[in-house]
N, C-alpha and C positions, 0 to 999 in steps of 0.2 A: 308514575313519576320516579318513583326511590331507582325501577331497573334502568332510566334512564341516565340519571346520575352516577350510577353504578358502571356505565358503560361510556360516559363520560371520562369517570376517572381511568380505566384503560386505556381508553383513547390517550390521556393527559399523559400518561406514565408512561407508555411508549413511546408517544412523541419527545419526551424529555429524555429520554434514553442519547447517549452519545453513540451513534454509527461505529462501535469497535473495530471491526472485521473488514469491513467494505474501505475506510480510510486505510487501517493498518495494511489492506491487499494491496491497495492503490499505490501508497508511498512505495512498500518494499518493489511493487511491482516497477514500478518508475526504475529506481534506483538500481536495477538488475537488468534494464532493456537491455545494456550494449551486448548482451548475453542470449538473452529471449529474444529478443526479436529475429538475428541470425538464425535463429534453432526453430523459432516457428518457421521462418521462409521455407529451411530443409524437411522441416516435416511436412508441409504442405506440398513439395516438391517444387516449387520456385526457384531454389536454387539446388545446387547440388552440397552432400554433408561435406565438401573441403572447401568449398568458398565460404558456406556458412562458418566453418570452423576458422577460418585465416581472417572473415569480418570479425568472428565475435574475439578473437584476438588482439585484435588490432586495434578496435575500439574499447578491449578491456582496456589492456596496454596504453594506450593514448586518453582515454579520458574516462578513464574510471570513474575518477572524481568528478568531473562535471555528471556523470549518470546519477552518481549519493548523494551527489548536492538537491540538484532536480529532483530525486526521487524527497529528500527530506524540506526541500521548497515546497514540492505537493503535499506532503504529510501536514505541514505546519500549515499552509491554506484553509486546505479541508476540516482540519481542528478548529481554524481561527471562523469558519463559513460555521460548521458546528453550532460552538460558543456564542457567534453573535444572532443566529437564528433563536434560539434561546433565551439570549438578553443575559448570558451570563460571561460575556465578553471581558471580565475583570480580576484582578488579583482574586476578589471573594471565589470568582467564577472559576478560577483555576483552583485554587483550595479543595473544594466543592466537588471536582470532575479528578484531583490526582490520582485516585485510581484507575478509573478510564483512560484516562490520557496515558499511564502509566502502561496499562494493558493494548492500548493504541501502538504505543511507541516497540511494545512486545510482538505483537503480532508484525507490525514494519518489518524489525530484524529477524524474525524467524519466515517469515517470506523469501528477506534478501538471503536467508544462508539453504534453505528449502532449493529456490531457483537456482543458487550458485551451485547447488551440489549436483542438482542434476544437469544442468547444463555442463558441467564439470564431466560428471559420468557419461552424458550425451558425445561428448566432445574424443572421449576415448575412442567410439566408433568410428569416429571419420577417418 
């Protein structure tokens, strides 16, 4: 009985654990497509690297923001899905998670400047 309960509380602790990594990749991911997504096509050889290059321009340029918004729409989602799977959906519940969420919000922006850079240095190529 006790190794049962004992592997219980694993279970219980992990499950209570906030998804860091997987939310944080997701948002920043989001928020960097008009970028990535161009750049996977060219690696894939879907397009050629100057079309890819003149799209992920053009969609920087034009809606950058709509991509940071979206990608931090997804971010705040995923937190909020998080939070209320938990039942810690509340001021307490935010208290509680500020350093996850903190480290959430970390992982986001070093995603979106990760991706920027390289697609930045991807882009020299074309």
């Amino acid at each position: 009985m006790v190794e049962q309960t004992a592997q219980q509380r694993v279970g219980e602790t992990v499950r209570q654990r906030l998804p860091v990594w997987r939310t944080g990749l997701a948002g920043g991911l989001v928020g960097i497509l008009c970028c990535v997504g161009p750049t996977v096509l060219a690696l894939l050889g879907v397009v050629s690297a100057g079309t890819a290059f003149v799209w992920a321009t053009e969609l920087y340029d034009g809606y950058a923001w709509w991509f940071r918004l979206a990608g931090l729409a997804v971010l705040a989602l995923l937190v909020w899905l998080s939070l209320r799977r938990r039942d810690q959906c509340s001021v307490a519940g935010l208290r509680r998670w500020r350093w996850r969420l903190a480290g959430t919000l970390a992982v986001a922006v070093g995603t979106y400047v990760a991706l920027y850079a390289l697609t930045t240095w991807l882009g020299t190529f074309a």
